[in-house]
C-alpha positions as CSV (number, residue, x, y, z in Angstrom):
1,X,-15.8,28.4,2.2
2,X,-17.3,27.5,5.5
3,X,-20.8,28.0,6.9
4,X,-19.4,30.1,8.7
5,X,-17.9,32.8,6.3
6,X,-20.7,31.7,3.7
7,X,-22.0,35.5,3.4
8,X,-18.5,36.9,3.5
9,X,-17.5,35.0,0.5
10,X,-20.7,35.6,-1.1
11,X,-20.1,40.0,-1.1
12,X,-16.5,39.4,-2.6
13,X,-13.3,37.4,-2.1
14,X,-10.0,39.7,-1.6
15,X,-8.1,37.6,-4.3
16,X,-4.9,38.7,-2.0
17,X,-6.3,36.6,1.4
18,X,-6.5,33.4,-0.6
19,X,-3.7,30.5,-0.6
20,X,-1.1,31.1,-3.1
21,X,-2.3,28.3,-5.6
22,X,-5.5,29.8,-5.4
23,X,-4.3,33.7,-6.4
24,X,-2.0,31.7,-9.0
25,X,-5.1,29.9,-10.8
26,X,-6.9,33.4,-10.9
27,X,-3.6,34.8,-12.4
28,X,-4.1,32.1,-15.3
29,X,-7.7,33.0,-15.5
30,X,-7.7,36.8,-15.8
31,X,-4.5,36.4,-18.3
32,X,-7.0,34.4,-20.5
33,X,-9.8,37.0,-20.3
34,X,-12.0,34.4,-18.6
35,X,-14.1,35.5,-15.9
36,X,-15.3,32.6,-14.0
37,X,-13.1,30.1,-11.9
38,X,-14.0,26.9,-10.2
39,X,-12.4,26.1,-7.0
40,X,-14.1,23.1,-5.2
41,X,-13.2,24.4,-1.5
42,X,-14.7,27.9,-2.5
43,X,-17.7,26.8,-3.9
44,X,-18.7,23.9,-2.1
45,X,-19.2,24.4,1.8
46,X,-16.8,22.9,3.8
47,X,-16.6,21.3,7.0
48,X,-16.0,23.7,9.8
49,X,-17.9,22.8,13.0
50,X,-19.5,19.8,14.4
51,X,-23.2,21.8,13.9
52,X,-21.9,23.5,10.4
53,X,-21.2,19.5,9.6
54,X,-25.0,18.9,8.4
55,X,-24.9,21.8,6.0
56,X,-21.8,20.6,4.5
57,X,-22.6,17.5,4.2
58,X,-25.6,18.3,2.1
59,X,-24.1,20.8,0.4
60,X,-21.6,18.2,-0.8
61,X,-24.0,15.4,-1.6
62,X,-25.8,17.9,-3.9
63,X,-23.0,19.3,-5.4
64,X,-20.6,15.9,-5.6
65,X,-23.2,14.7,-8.4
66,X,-23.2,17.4,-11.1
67,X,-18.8,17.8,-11.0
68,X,-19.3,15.9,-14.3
69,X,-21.1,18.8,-15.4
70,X,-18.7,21.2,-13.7
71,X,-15.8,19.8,-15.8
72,X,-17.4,18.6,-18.7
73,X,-19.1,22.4,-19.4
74,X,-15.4,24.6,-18.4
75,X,-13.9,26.1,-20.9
76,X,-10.3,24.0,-19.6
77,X,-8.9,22.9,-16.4
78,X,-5.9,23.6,-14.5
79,X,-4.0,21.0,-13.3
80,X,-1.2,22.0,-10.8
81,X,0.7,19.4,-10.4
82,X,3.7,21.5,-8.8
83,X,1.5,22.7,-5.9
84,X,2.9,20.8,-3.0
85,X,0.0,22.1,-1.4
86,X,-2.8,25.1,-1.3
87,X,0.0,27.5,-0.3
88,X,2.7,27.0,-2.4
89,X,1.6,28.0,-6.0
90,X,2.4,26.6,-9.1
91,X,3.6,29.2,-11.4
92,X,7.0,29.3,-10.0
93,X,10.8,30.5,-11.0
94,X,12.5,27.5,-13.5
95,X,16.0,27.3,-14.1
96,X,17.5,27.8,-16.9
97,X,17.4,24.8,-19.6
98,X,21.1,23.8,-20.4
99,X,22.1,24.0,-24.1
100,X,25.0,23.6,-26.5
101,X,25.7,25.7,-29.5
102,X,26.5,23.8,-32.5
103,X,27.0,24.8,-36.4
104,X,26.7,23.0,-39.3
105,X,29.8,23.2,-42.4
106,X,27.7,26.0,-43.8
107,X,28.5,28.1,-40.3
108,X,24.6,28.1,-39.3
109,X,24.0,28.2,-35.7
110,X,21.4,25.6,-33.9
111,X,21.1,24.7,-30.7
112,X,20.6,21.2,-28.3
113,X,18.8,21.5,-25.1
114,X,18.6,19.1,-22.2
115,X,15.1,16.8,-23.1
116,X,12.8,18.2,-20.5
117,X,9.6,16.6,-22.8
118,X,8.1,13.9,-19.3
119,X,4.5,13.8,-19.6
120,X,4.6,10.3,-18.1
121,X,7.2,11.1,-15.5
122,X,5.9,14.3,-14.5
123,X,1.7,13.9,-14.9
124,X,0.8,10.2,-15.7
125,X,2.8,9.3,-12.1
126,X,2.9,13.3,-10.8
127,X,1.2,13.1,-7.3
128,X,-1.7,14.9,-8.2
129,X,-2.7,12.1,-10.3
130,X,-2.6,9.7,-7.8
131,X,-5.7,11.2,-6.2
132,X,-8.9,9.3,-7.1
133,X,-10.7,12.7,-7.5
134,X,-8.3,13.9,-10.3
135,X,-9.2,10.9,-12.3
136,X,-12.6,12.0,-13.2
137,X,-11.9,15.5,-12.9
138,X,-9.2,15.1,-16.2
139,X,-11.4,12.4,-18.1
140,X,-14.1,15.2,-18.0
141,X,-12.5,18.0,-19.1
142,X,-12.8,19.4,-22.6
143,X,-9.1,20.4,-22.1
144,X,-6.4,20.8,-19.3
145,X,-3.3,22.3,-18.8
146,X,-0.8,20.4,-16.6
147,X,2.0,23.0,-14.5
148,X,5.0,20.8,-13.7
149,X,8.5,22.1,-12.4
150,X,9.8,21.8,-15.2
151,X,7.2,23.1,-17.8
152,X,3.4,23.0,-18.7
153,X,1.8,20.6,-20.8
154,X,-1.6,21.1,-23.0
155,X,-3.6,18.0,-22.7
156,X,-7.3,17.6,-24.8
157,X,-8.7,15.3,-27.7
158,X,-6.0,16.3,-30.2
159,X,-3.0,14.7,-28.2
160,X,-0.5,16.3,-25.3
161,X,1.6,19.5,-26.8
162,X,4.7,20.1,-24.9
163,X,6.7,24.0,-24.5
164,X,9.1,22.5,-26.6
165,X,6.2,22.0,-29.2
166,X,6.6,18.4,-29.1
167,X,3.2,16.5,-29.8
168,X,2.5,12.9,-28.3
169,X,-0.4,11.0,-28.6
170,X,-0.9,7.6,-27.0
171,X,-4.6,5.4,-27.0
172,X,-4.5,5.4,-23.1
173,X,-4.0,9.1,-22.6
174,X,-6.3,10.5,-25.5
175,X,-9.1,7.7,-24.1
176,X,-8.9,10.5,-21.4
177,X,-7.9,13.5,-23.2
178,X,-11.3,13.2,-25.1
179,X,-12.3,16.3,-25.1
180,X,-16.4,14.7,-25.5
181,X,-15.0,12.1,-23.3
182,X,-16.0,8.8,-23.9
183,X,-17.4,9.5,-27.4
184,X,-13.8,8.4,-29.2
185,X,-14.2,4.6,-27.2
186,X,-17.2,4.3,-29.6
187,X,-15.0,4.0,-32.8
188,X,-13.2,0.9,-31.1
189,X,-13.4,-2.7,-31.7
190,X,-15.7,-4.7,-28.5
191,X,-12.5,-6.1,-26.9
192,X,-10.8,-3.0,-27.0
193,X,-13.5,-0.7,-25.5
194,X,-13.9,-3.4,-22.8
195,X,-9.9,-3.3,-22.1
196,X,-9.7,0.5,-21.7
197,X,-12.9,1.1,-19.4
198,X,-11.1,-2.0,-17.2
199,X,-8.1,-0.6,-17.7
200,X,-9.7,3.0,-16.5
201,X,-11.0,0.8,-13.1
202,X,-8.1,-0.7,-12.2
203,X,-6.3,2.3,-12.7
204,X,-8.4,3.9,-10.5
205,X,-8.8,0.8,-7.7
206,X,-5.0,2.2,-7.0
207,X,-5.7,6.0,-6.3
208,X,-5.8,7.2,-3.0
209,X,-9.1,9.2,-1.9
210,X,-9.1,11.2,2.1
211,X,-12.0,9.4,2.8
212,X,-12.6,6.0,1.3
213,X,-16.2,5.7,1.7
214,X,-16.3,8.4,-1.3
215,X,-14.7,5.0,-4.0
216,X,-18.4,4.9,-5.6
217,X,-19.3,8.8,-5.8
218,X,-15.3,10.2,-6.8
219,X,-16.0,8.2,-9.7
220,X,-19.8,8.0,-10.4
221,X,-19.9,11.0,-13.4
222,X,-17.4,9.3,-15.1
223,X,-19.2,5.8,-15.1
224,X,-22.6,7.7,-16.6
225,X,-20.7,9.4,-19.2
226,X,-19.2,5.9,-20.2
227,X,-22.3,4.2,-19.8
228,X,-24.4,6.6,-22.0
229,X,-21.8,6.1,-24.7
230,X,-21.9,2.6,-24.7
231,X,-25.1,2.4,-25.0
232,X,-25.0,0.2,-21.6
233,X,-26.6,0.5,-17.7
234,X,-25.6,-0.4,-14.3
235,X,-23.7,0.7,-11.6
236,X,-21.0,-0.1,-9.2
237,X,-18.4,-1.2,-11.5
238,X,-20.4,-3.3,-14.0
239,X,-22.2,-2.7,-17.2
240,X,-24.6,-4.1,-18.8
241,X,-24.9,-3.5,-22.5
242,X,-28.2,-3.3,-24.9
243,X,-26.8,-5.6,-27.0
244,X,-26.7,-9.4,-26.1
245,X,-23.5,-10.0,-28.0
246,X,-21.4,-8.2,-25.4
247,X,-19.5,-9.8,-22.7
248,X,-19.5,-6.1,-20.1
249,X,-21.6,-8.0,-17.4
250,X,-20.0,-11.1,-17.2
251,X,-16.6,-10.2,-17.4
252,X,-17.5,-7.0,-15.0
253,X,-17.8,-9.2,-12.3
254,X,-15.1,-10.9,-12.6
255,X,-12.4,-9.2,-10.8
256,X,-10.5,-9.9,-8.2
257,X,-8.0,-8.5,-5.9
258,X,-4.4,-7.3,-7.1
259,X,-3.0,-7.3,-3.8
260,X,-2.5,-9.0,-0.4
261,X,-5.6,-8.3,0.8
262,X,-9.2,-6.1,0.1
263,X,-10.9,-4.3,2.7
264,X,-14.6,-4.1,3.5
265,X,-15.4,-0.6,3.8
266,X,-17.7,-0.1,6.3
267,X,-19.9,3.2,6.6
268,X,-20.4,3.6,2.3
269,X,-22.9,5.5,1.0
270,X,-25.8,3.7,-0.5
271,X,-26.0,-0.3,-0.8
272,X,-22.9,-1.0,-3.0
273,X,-23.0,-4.8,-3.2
274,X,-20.4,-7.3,-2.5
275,X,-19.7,-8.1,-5.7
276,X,-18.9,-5.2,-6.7
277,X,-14.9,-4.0,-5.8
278,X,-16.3,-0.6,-4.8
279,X,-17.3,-2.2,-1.6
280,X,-13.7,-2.5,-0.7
281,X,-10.5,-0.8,0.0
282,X,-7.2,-1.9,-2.1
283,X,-6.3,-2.4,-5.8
284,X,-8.1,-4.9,-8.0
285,X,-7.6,-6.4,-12.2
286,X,-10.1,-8.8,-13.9
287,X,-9.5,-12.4,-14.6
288,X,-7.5,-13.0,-18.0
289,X,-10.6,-14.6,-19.3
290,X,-10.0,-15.9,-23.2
291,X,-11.8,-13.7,-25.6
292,X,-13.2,-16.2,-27.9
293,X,-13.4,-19.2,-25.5
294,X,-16.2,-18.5,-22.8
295,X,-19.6,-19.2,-22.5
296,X,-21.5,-16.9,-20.6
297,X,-24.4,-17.9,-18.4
298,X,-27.0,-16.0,-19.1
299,X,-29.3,-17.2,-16.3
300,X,-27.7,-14.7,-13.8
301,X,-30.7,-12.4,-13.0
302,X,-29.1,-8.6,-13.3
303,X,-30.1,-6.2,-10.9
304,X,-29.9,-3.8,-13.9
305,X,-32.3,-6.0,-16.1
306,X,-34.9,-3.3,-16.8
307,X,-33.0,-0.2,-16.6
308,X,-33.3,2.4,-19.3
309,X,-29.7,2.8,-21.3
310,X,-27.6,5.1,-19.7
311,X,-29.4,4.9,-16.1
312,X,-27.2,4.4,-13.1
313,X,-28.3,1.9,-10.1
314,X,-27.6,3.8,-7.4
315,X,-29.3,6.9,-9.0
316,X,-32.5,5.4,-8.0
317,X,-33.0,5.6,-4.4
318,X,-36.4,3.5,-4.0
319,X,-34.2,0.5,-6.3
320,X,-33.4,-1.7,-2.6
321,X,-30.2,-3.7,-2.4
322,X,-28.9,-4.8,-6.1
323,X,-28.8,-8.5,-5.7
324,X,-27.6,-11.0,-8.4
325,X,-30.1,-14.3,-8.6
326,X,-28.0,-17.1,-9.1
327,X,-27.8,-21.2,-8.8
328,X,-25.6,-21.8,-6.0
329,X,-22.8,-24.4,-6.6
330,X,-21.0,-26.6,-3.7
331,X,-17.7,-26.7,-4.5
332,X,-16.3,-30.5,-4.0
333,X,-12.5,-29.9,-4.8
334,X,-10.1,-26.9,-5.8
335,X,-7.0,-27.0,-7.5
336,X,-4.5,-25.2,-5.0
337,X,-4.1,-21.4,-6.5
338,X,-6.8,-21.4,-8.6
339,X,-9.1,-19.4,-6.0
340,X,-8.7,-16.0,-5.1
341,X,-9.7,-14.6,-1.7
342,X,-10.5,-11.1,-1.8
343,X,-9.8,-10.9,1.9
344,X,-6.4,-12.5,1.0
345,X,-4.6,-15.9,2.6
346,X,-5.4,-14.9,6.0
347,X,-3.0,-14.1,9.1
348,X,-1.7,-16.0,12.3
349,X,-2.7,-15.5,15.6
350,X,-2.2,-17.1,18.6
351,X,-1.7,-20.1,16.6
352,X,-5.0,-19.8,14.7
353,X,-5.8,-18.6,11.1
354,X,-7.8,-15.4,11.2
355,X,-9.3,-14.0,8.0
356,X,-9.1,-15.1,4.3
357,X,-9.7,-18.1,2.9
358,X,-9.0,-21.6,3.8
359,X,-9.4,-23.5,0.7
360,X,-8.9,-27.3,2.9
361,X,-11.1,-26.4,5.8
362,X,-13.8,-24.9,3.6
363,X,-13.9,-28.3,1.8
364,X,-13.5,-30.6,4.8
365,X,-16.8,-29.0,6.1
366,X,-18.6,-28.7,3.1
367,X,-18.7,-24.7,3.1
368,X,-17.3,-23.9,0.0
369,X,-20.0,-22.4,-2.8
370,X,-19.4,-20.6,-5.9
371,X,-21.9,-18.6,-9.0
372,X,-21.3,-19.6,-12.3
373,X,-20.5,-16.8,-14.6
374,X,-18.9,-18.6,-17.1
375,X,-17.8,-21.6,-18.9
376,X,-14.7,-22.5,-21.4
377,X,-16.1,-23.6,-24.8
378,X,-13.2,-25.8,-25.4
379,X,-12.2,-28.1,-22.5
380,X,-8.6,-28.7,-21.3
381,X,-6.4,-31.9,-20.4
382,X,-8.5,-31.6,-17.1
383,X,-11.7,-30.8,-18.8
384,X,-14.2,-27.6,-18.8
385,X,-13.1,-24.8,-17.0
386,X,-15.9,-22.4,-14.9
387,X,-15.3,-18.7,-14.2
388,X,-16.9,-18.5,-11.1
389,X,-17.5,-16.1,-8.0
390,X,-17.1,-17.3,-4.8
391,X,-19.7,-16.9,-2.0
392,X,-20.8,-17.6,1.5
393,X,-24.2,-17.9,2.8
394,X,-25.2,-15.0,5.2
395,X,-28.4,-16.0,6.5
396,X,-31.5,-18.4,5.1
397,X,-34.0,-15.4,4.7
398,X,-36.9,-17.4,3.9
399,X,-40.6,-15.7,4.1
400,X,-38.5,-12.4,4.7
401,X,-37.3,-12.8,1.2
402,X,-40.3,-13.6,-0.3
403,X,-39.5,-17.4,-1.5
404,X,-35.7,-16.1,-2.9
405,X,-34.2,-18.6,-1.3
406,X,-30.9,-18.2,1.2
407,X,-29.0,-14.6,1.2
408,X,-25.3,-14.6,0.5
409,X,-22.1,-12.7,0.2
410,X,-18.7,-12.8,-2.6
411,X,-15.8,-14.0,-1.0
412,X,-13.7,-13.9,-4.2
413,X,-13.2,-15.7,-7.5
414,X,-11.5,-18.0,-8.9
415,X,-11.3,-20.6,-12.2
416,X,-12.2,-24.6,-11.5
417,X,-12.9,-27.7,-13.2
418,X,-17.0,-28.1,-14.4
419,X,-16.5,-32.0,-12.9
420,X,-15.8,-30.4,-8.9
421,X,-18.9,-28.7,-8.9
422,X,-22.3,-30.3,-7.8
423,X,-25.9,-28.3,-7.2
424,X,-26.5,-27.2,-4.1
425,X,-29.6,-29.2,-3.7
426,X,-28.5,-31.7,-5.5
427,X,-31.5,-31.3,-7.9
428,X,-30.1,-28.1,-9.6
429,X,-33.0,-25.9,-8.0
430,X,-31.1,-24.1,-5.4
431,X,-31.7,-20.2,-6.2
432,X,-29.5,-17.9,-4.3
433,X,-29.4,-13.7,-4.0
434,X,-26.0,-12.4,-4.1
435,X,-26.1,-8.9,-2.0
């Protein structure tokens, strides 16, 4: 649906015109006596001149926030995972299974078919589930039916049934099969709850999107729905929970990148903070951070301090940047590895290091500062270990910031020894904003 066709539409669809996957999901509709269907391109106007591109846009921005309630409120969801594309369908001829006819001594006839039963073959690491969209889009739905090429597969909170009426459950796929998704997270144990939601993130730091700008917003229902159920606020990646005893907004922040490199998107929607990994392009995992054996520091002022539970950041339009207050640390020596750039090692050229970090130059000029998010309780051969972010001062705001001291940036994270750190000021009063 395009601005231009907008009435068209509106005074009836010939079910005929549309793509083939289209005509196919009304098929599956109409055989289940439903009478609405959901297609995003048909009910949200799409792009179709450079002056329809204002009405689409809005159109989009409006609608883009409530596809939690589009999902979460449909009777199920079809997932065609077959569909090559809009035009090629998904309910489509199969070949015949392959089977051998045995009897048992009593002369009763059963038969063995070729195991077509590949849920994780065939959905789990299908290309339609590779899509950052889709990820929301199945955690939200009360139920789904995957097509495949080979068969289709029902998928809600009571476990994946196969054609072959095979049932499978696993913790990872019901934690999205939920059918009240994320109520079932709240029967779990702290550790585990805070495994599968960074699980969920890094899952979804790996799926591709058209535009990548959308990494907050093709995820954002998703985060409210898990935030409501944990009783918890934020935004961008990071809880923080009502309760003091949990560890969501210290370890939330410590992520880093699971690849070469992480990319700066330029152009996002909103002010999505450096420290958070929506800011960038590329995969990321957290820190293995001991469970028992870290001391958070719990003078980190939280952008998300005096939120109401459940309320998003970036919901709230007159917030202004979400900065993290923080003492600054100067960094006086780093064990070689034990710092993670999130713009990777860097590349050559013409002789010169461009990009990345530069652990030895960074220390020969005294420009190496990190945030203290955490400390080991029990200290190693080499002593106390600090979780800490690493940052880089982006300007000294002074009056501008009203008193807050110099402005600065994450450059990545890493894991050093307590003894390598000094205060910035020497005098422990150095207060920085992390934007």
């Amino acid at each position: 649906m395009t601005k231009d066709n907008l009435q068209q539409i509106t005074s009836g669809i010939e079910i005929a015109e549309l793509p083939k996957t289209f005509q196919d999901a009304v098929t599956v509709t109409r055989a289940l006596g439903l009478k609405y269907l959901w297609i995003d391109s048909l009910c949200i106007i799409q792009k179709s001149s450079a002056a329809g591109d204002a009405e689409s846009a809005q159109d989009w921005a409006r609608e883009s926030k409530l596809m939690d309630q589009v999902f979460s409120q449909a009777y199920f969801t079809i997932a065609a995972g077959c569909a090559e594309h809009r035009f090629d369908g998904f309910l489509k001829h199969r070949a015949a299974r392959e089977f051998v006819t045995m009897s048992t001594d009593d002369k009763e006839q059963f038969h063995v078919c070729e195991i077509i039963d590949k849920f994780d073959a065939e959905v789990e690491q299908g290309e339609l589930n590779q899509r950052g969209w889709v990820l929301q889009e199945r955690a939200l739905s009360r139920r789904t039916v995957h097509f495949t090429a080979t068969q289709s597969y029902w998928e809600c909170g009571d476990g994946i049934l196969c054609e072959t009426f095979t049932k499978t459950t696993n913790r990872k796929a019901s934690f999205l099969s939920d059918s009240n998704f994320p109520l079932a997270v709240q029967a779990y144990k702290e550790g585990m709850t805070l495994q599968l939601h960074q699980n969920l993130y890094e899952r979804y730091s790996t799926l591709a999107l058209s535009f990548p700008t959308d990494r907050p917003r093709a995820i954002a229902g998703l985060e409210r729905r898990l935030m409501k159920a944990l009783h918890s606020k934020g935004g961008y990646g990071v809880f923080q929970s009502s309760t003091r005893n949990q560890d969501f907004f210290h370890r939330g922040l410590l992520w880093q990148r699971a690849g070469k490199e992480l990319k700066r998107l330029d152009g996002i929607e909103g002010s999505v903070p450096t420290w958070s990994w929506m800011a960038y392009e590329g995969e990321i995992r957290y820190m293995n951070v001991p469970f028992l054996d870290i001391e958070k520091n719990r003078d980190i002022g939280s952008p998300f301090e005096d939120l109401e539970e459940g309320v998003v950041h970036s919901d709230l339009v007159d917030r202004g940047p979400a900065e993290l207050r923080a003492r600054v640390w100067r960094v006086r020596e780093v064990v070689k590895g034990r710092v993670i750039w999130d713009e990777g090692e860097g590349v050559q050229k013409k002789g010169k290091k461009v990009g990345g970090g530069d652990e030895n130059q960074n220390l020969k000029n005294g420009r190496m500062w990190c945030v203290i998010v955490g400390k080991s309780v029990k200290p190693r051969d080499e002593g106390r270990i600090a979780y800490v972010i690493m940052v880089g001062p982006v300007t000294d705001l002074g009056k501008d910031n009203q008193g807050k001291g110099k402005l600065y940036q994450r450059r990545g994270v890493g894991y050093l020894n307590v003894d390598d750190l000094e205060d910035e000021d020497g005098g422990g009063q150095e207060i920085g904003s992390i934007r």
